[in-house]
mmCIF entry with sequence, helices, sheets and N, C-alpha, C, O atoms, coordinates in Angstrom:
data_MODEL
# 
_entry.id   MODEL 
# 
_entity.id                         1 
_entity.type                       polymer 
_entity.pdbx_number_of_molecules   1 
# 
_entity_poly.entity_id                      1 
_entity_poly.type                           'polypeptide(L)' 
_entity_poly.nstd_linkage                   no 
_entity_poly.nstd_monomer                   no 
_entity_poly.pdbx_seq_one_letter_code       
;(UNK)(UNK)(UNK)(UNK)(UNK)(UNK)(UNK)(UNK)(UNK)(UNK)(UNK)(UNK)(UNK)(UNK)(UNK)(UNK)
(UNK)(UNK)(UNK)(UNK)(UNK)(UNK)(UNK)(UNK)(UNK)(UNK)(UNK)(UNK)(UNK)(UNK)(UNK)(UNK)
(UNK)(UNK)(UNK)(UNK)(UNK)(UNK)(UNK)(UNK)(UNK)(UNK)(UNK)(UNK)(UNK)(UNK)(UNK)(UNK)
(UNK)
;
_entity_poly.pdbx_seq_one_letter_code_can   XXXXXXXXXXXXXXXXXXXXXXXXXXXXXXXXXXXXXXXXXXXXXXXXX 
_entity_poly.pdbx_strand_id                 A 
# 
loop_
_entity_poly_seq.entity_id 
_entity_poly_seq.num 
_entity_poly_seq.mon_id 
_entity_poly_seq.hetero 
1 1  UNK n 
1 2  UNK n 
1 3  UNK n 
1 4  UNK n 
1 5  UNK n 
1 6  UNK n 
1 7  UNK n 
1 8  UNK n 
1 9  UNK n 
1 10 UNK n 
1 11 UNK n 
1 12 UNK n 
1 13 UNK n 
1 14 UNK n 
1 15 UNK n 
1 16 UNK n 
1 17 UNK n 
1 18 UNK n 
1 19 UNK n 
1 20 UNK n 
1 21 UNK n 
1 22 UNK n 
1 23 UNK n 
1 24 UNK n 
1 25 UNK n 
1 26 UNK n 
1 27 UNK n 
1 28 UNK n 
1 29 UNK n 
1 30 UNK n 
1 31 UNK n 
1 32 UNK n 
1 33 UNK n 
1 34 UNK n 
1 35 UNK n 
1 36 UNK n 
1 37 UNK n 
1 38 UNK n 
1 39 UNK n 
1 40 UNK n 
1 41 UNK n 
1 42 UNK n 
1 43 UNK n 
1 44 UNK n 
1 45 UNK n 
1 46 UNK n 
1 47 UNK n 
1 48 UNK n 
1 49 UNK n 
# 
_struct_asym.id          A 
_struct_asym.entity_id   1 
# 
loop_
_struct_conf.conf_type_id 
_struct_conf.id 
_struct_conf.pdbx_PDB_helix_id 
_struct_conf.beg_label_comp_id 
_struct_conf.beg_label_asym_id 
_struct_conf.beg_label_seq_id 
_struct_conf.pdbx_beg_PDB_ins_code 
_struct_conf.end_label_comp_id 
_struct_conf.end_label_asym_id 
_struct_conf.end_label_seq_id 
_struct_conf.pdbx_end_PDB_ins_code 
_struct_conf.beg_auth_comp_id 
_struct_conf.beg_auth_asym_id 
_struct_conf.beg_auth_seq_id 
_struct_conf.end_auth_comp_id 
_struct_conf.end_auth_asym_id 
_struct_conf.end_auth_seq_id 
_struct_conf.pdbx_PDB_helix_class 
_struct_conf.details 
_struct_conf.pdbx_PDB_helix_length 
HELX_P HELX_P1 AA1 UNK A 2  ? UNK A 10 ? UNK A 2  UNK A 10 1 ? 9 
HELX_P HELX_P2 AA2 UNK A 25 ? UNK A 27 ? UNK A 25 UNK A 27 5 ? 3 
# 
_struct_conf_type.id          HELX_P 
_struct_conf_type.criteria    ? 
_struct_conf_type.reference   ? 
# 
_struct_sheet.id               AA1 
_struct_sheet.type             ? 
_struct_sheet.number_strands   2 
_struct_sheet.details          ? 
# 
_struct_sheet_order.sheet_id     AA1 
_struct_sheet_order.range_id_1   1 
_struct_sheet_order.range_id_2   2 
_struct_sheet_order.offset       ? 
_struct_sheet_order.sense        anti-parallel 
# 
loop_
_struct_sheet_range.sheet_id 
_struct_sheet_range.id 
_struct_sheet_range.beg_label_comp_id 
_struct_sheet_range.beg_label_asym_id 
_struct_sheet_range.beg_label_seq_id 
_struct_sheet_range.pdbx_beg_PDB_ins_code 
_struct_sheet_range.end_label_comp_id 
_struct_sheet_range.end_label_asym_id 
_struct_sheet_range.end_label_seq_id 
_struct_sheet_range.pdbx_end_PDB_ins_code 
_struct_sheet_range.beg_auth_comp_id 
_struct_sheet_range.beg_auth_asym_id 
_struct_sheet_range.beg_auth_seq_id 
_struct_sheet_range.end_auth_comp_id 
_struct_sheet_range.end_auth_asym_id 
_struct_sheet_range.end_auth_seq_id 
AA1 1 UNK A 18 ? UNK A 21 ? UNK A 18 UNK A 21 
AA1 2 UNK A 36 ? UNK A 39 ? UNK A 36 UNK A 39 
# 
loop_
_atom_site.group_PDB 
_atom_site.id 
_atom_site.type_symbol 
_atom_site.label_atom_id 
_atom_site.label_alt_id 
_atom_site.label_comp_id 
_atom_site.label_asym_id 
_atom_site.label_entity_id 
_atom_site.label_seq_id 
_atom_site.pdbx_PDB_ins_code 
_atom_site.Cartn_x 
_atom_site.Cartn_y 
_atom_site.Cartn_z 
_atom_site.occupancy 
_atom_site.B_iso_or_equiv 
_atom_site.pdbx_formal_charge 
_atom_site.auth_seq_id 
_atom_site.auth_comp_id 
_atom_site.auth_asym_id 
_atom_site.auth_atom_id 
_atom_site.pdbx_PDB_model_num 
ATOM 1   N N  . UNK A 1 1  ? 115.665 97.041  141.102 1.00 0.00 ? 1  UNK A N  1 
ATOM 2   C CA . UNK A 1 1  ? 114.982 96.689  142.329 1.00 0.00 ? 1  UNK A CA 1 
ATOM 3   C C  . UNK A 1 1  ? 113.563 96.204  142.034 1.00 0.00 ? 1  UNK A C  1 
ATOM 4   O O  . UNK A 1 1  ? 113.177 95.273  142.741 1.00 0.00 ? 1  UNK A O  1 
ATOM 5   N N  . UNK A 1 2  ? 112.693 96.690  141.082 1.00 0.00 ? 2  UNK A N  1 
ATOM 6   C CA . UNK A 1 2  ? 111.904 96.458  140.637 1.00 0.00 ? 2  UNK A CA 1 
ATOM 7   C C  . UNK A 1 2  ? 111.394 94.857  140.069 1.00 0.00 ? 2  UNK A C  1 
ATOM 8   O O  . UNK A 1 2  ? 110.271 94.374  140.210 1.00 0.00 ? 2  UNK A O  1 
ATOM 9   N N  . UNK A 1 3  ? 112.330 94.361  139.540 1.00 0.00 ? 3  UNK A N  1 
ATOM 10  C CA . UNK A 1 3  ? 112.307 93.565  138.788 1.00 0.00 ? 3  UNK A CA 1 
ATOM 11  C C  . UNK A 1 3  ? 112.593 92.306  139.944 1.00 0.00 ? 3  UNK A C  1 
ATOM 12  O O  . UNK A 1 3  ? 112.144 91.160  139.945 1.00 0.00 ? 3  UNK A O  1 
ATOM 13  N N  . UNK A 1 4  ? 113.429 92.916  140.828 1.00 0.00 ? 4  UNK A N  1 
ATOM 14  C CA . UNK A 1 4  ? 113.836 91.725  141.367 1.00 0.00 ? 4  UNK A CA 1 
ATOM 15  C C  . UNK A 1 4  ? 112.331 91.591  142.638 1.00 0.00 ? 4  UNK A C  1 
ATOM 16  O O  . UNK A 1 4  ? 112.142 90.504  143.185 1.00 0.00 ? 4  UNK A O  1 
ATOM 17  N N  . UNK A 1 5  ? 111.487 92.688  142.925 1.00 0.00 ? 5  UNK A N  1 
ATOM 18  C CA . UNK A 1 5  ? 110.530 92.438  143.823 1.00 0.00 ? 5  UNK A CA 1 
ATOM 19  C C  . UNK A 1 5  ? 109.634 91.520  142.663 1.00 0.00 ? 5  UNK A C  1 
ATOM 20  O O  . UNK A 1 5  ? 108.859 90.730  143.202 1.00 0.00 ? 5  UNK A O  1 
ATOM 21  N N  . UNK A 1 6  ? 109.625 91.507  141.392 1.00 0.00 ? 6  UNK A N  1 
ATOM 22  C CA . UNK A 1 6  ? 108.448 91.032  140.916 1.00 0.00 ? 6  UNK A CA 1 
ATOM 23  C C  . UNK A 1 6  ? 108.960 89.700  140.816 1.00 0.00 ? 6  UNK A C  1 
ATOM 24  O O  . UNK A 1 6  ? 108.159 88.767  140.774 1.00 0.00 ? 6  UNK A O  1 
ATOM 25  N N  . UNK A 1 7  ? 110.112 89.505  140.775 1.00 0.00 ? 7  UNK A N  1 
ATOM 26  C CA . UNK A 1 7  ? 111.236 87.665  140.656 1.00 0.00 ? 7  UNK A CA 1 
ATOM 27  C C  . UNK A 1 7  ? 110.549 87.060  141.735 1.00 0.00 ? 7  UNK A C  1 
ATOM 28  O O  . UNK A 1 7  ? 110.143 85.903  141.634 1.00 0.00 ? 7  UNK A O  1 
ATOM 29  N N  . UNK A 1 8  ? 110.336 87.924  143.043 1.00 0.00 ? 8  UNK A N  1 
ATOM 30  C CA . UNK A 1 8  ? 110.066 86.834  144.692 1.00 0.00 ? 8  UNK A CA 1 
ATOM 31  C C  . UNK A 1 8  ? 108.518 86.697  144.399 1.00 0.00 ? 8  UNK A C  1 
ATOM 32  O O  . UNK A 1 8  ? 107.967 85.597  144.349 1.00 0.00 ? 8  UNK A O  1 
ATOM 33  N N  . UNK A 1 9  ? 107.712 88.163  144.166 1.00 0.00 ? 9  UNK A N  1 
ATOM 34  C CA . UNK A 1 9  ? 106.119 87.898  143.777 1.00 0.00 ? 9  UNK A CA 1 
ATOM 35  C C  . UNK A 1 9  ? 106.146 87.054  143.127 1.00 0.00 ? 9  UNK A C  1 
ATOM 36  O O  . UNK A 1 9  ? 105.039 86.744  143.569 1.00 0.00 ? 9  UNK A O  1 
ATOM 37  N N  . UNK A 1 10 ? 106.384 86.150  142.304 1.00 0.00 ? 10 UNK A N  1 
ATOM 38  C CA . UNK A 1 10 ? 105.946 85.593  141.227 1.00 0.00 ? 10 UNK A CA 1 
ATOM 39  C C  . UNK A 1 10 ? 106.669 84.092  141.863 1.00 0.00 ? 10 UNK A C  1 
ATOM 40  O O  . UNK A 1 10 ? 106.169 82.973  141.749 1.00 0.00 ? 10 UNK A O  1 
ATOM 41  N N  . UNK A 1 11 ? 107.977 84.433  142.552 1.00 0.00 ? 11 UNK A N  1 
ATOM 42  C CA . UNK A 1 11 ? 107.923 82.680  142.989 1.00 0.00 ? 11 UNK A CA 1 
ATOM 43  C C  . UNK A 1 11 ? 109.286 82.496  142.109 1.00 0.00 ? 11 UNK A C  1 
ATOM 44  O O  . UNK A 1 11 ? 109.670 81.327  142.117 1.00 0.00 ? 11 UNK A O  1 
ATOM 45  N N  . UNK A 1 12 ? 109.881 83.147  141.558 1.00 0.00 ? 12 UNK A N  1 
ATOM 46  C CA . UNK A 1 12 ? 110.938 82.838  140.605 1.00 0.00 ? 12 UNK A CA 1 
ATOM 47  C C  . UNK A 1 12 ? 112.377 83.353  140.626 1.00 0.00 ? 12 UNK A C  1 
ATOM 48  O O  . UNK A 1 12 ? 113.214 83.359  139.723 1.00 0.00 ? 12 UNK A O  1 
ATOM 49  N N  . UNK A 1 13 ? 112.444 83.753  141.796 1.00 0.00 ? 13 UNK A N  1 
ATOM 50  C CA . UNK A 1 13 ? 113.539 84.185  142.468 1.00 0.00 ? 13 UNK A CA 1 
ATOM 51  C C  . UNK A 1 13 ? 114.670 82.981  142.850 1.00 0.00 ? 13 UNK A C  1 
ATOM 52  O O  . UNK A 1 13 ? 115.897 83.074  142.871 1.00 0.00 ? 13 UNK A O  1 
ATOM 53  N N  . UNK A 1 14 ? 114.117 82.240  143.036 1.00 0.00 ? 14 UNK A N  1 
ATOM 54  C CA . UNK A 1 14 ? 115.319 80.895  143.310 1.00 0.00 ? 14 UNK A CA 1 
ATOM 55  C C  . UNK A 1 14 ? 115.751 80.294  142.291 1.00 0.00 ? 14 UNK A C  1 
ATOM 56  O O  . UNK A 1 14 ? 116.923 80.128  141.952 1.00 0.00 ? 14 UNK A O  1 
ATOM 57  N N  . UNK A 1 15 ? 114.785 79.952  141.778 1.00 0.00 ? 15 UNK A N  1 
ATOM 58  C CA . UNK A 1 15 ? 115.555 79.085  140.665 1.00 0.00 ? 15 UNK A CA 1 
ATOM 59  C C  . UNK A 1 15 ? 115.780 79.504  139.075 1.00 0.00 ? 15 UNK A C  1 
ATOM 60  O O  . UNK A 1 15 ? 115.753 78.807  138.061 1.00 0.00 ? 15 UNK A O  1 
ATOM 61  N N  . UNK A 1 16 ? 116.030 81.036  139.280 1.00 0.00 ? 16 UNK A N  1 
ATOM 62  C CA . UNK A 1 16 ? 116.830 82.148  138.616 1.00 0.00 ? 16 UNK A CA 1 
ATOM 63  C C  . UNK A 1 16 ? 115.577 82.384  136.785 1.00 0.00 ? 16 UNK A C  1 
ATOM 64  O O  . UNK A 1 16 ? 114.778 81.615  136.251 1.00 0.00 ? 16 UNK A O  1 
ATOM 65  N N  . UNK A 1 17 ? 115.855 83.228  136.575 1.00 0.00 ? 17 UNK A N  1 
ATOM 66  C CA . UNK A 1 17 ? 115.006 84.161  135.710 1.00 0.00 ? 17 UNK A CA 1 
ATOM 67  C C  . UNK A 1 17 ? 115.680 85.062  134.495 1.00 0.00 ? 17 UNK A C  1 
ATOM 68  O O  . UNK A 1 17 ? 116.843 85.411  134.700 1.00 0.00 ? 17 UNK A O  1 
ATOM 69  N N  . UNK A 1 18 ? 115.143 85.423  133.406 1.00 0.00 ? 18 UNK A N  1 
ATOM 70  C CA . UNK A 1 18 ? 116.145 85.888  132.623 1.00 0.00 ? 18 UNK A CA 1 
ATOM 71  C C  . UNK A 1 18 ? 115.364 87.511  132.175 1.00 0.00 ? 18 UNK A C  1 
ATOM 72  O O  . UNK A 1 18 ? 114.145 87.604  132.031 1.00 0.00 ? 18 UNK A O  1 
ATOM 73  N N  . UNK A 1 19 ? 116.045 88.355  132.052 1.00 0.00 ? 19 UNK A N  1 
ATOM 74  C CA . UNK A 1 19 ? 115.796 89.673  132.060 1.00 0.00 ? 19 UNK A CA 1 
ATOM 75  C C  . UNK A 1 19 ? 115.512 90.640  130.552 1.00 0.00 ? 19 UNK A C  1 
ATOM 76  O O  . UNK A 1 19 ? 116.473 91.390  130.384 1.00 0.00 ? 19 UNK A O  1 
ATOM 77  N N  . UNK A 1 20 ? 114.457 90.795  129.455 1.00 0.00 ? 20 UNK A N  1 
ATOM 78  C CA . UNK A 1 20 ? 115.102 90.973  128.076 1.00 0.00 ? 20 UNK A CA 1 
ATOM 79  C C  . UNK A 1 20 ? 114.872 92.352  128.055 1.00 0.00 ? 20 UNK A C  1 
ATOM 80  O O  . UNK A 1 20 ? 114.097 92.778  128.911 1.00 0.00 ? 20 UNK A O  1 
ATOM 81  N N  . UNK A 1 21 ? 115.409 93.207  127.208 1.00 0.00 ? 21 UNK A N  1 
ATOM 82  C CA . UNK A 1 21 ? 114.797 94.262  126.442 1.00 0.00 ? 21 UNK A CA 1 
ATOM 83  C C  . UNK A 1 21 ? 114.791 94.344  125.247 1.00 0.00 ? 21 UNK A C  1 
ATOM 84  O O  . UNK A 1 21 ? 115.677 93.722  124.662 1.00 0.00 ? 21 UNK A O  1 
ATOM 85  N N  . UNK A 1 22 ? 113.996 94.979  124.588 1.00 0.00 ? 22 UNK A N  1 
ATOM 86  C CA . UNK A 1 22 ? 114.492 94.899  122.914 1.00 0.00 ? 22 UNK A CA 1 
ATOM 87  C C  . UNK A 1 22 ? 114.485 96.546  122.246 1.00 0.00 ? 22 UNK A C  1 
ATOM 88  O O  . UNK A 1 22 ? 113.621 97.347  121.891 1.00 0.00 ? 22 UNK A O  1 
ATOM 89  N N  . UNK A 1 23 ? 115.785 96.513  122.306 1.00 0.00 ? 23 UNK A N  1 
ATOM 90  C CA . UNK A 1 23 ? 115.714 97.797  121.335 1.00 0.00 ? 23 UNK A CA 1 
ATOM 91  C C  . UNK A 1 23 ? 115.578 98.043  119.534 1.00 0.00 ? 23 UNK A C  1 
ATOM 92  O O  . UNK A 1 23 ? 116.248 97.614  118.595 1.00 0.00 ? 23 UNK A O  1 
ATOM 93  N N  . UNK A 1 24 ? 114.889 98.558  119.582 1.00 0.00 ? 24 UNK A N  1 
ATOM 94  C CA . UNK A 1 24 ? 114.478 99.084  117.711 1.00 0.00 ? 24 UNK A CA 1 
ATOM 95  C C  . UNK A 1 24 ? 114.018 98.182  117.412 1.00 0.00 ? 24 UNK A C  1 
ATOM 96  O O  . UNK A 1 24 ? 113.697 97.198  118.078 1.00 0.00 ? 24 UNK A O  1 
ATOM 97  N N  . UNK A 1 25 ? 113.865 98.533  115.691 1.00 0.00 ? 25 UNK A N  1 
ATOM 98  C CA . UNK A 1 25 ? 113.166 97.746  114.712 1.00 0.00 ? 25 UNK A CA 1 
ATOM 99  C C  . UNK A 1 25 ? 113.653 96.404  114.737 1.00 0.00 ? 25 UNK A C  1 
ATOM 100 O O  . UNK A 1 25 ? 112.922 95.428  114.905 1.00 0.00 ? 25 UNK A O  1 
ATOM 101 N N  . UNK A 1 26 ? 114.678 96.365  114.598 1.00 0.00 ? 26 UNK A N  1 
ATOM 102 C CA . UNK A 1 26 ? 115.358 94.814  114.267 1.00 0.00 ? 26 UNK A CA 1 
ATOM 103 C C  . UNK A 1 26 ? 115.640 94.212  115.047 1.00 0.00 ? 26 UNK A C  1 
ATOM 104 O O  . UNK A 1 26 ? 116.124 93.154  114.645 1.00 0.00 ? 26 UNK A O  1 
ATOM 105 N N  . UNK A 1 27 ? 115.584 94.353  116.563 1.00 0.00 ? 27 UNK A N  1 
ATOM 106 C CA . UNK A 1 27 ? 115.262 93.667  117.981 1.00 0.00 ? 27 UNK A CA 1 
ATOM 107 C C  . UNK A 1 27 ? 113.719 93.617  118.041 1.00 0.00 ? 27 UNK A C  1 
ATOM 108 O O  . UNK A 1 27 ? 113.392 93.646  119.227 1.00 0.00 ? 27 UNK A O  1 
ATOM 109 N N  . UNK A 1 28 ? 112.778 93.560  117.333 1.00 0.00 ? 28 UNK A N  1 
ATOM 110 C CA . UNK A 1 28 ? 111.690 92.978  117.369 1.00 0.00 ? 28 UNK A CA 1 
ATOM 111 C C  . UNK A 1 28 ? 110.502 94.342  118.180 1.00 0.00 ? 28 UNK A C  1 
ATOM 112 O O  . UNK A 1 28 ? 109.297 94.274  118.426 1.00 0.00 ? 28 UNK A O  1 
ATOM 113 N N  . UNK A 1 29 ? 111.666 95.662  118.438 1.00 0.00 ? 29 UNK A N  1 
ATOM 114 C CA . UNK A 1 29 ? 110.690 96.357  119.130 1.00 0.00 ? 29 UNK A CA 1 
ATOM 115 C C  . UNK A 1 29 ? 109.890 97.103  118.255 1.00 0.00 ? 29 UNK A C  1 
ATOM 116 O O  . UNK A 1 29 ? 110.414 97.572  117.244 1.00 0.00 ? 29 UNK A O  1 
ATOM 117 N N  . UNK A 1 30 ? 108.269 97.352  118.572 1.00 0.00 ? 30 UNK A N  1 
ATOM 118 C CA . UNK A 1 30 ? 107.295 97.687  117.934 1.00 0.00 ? 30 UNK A CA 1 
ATOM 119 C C  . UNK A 1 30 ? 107.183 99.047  118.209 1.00 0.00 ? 30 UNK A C  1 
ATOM 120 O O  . UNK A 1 30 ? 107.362 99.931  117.372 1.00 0.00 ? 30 UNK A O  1 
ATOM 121 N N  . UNK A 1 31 ? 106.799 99.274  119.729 1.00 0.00 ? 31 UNK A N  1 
ATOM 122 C CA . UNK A 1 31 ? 106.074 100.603 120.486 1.00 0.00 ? 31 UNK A CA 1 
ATOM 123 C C  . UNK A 1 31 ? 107.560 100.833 120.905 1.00 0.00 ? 31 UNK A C  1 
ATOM 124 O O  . UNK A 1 31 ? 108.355 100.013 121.367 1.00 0.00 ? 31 UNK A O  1 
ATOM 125 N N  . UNK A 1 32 ? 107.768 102.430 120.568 1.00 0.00 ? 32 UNK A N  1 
ATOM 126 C CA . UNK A 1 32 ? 109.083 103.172 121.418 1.00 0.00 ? 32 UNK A CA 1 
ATOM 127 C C  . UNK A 1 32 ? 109.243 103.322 122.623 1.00 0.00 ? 32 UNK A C  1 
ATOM 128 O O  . UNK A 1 32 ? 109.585 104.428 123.043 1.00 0.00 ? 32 UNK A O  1 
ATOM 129 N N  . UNK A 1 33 ? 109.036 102.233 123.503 1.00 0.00 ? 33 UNK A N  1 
ATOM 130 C CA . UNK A 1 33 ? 109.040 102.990 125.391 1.00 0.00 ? 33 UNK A CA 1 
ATOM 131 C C  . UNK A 1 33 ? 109.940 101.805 126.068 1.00 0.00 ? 33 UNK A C  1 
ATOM 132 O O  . UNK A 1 33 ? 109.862 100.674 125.588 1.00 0.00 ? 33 UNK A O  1 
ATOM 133 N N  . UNK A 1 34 ? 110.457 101.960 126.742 1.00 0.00 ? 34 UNK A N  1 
ATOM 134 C CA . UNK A 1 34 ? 111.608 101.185 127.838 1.00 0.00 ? 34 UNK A CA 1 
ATOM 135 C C  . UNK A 1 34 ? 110.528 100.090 128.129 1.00 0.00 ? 34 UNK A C  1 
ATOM 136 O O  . UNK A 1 34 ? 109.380 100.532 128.169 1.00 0.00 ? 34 UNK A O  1 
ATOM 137 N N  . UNK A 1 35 ? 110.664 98.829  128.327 1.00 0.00 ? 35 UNK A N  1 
ATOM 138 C CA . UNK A 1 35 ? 109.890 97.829  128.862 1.00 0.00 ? 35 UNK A CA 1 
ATOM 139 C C  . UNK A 1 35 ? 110.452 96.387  128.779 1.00 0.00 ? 35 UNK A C  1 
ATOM 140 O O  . UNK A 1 35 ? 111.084 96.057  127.776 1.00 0.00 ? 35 UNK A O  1 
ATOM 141 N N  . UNK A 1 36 ? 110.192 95.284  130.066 1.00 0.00 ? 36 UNK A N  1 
ATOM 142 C CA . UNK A 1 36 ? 111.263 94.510  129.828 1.00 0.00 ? 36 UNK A CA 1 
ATOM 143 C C  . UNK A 1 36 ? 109.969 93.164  130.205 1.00 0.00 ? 36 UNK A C  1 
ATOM 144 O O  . UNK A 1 36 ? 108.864 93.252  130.741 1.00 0.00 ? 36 UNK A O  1 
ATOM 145 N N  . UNK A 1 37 ? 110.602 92.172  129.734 1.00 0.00 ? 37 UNK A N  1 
ATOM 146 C CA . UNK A 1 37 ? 109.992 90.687  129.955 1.00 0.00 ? 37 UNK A CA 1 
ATOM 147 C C  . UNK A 1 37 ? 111.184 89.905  130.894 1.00 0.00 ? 37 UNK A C  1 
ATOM 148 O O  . UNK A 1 37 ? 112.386 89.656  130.809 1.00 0.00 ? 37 UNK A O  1 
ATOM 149 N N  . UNK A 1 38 ? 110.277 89.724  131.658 1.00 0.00 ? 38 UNK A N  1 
ATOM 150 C CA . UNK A 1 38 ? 110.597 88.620  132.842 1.00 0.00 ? 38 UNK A CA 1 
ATOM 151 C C  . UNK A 1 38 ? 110.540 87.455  132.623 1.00 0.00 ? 38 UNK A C  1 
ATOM 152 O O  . UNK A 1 38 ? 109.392 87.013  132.670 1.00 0.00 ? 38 UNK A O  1 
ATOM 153 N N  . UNK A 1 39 ? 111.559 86.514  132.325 1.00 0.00 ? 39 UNK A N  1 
ATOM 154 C CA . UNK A 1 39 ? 111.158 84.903  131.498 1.00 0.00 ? 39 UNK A CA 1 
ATOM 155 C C  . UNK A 1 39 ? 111.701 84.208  132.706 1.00 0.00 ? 39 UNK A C  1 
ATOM 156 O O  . UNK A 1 39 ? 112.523 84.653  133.508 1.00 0.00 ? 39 UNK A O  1 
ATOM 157 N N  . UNK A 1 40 ? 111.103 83.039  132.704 1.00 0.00 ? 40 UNK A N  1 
ATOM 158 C CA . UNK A 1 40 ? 111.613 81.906  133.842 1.00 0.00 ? 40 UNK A CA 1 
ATOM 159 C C  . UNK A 1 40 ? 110.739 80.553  133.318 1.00 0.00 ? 40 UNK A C  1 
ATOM 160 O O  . UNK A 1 40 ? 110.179 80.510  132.223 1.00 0.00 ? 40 UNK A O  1 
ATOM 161 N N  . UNK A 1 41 ? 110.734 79.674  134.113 1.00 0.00 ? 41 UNK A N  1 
ATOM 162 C CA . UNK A 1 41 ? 110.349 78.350  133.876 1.00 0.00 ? 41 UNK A CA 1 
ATOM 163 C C  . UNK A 1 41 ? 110.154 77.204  133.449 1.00 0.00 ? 41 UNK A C  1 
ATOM 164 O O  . UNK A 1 41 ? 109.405 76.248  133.648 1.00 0.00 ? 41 UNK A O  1 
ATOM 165 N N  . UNK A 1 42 ? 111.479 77.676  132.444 1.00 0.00 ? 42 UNK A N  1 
ATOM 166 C CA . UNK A 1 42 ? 112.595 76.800  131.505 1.00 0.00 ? 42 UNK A CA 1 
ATOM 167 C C  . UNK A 1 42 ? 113.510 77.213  131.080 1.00 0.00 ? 42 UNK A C  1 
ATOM 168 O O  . UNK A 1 42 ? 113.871 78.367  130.850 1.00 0.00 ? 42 UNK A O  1 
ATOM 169 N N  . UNK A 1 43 ? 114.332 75.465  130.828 1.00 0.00 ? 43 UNK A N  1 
ATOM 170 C CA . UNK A 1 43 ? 115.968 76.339  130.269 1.00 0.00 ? 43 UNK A CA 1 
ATOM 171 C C  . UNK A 1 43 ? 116.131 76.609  129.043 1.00 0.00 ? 43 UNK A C  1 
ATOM 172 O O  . UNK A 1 43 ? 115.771 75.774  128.213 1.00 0.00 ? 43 UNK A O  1 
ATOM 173 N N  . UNK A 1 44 ? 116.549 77.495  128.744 1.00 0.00 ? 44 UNK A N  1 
ATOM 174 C CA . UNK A 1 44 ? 116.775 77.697  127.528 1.00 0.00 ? 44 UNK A CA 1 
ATOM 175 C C  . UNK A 1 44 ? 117.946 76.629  126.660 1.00 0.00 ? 44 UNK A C  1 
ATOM 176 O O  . UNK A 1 44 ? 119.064 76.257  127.017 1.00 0.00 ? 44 UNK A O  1 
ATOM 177 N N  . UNK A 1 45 ? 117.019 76.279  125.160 1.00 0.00 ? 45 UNK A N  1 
ATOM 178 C CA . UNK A 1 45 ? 117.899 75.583  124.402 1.00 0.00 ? 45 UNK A CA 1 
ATOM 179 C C  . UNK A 1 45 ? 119.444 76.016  124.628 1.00 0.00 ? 45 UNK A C  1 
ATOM 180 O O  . UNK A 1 45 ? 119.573 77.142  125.106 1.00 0.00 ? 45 UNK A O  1 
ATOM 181 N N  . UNK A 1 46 ? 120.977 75.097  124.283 1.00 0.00 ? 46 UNK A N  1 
ATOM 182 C CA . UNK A 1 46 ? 122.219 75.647  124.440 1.00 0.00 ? 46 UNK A CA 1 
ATOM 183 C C  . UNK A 1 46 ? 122.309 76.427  123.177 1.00 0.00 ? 46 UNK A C  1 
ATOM 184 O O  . UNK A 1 46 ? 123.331 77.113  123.159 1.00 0.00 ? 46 UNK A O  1 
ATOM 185 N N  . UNK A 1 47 ? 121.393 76.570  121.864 1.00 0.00 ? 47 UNK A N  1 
ATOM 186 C CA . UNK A 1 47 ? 121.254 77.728  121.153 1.00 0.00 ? 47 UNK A CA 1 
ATOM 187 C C  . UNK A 1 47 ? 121.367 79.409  121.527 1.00 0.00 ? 47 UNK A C  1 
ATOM 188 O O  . UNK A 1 47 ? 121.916 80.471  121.233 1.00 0.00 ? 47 UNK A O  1 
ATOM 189 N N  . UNK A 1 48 ? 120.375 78.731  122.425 1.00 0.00 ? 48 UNK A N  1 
ATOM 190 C CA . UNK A 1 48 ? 119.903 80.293  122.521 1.00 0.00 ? 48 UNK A CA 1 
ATOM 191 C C  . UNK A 1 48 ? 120.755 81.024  123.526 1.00 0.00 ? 48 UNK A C  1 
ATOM 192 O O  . UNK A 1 48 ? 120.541 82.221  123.719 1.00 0.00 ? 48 UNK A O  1 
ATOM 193 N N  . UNK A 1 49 ? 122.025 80.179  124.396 1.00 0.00 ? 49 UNK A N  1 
ATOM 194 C CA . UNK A 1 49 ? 122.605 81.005  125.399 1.00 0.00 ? 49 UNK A CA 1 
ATOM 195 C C  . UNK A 1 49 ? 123.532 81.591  124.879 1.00 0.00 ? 49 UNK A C  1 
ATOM 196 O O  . UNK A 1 49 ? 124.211 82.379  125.537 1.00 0.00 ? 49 UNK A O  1 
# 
């Protein structure tokens, strides 16, 4: 619910948004705590889907 109030704040609710988390070392996570990035405002290369 959270995430999706910050999608409309931000204006990025329509034309859709992508959600990450990264767990551990080898997902790039540094600091041990739950936390997520909100990406939008391009498409992603067909690599990366």
């Amino acid at each position: 619910m959270a995430i999706n109030k910050i999608a409309k704040q931000e204006n990025i609710d329509k034309e859709g948004f992508r959600v990450i988390s990264n767990c551990g070392e080898n997902a790039g996570q540094t600091v041990k705590h739950l936390h997520f990035h909100i990406l939008a405002g391009e498409k992603l290369e067909p690599k990366m889907l």
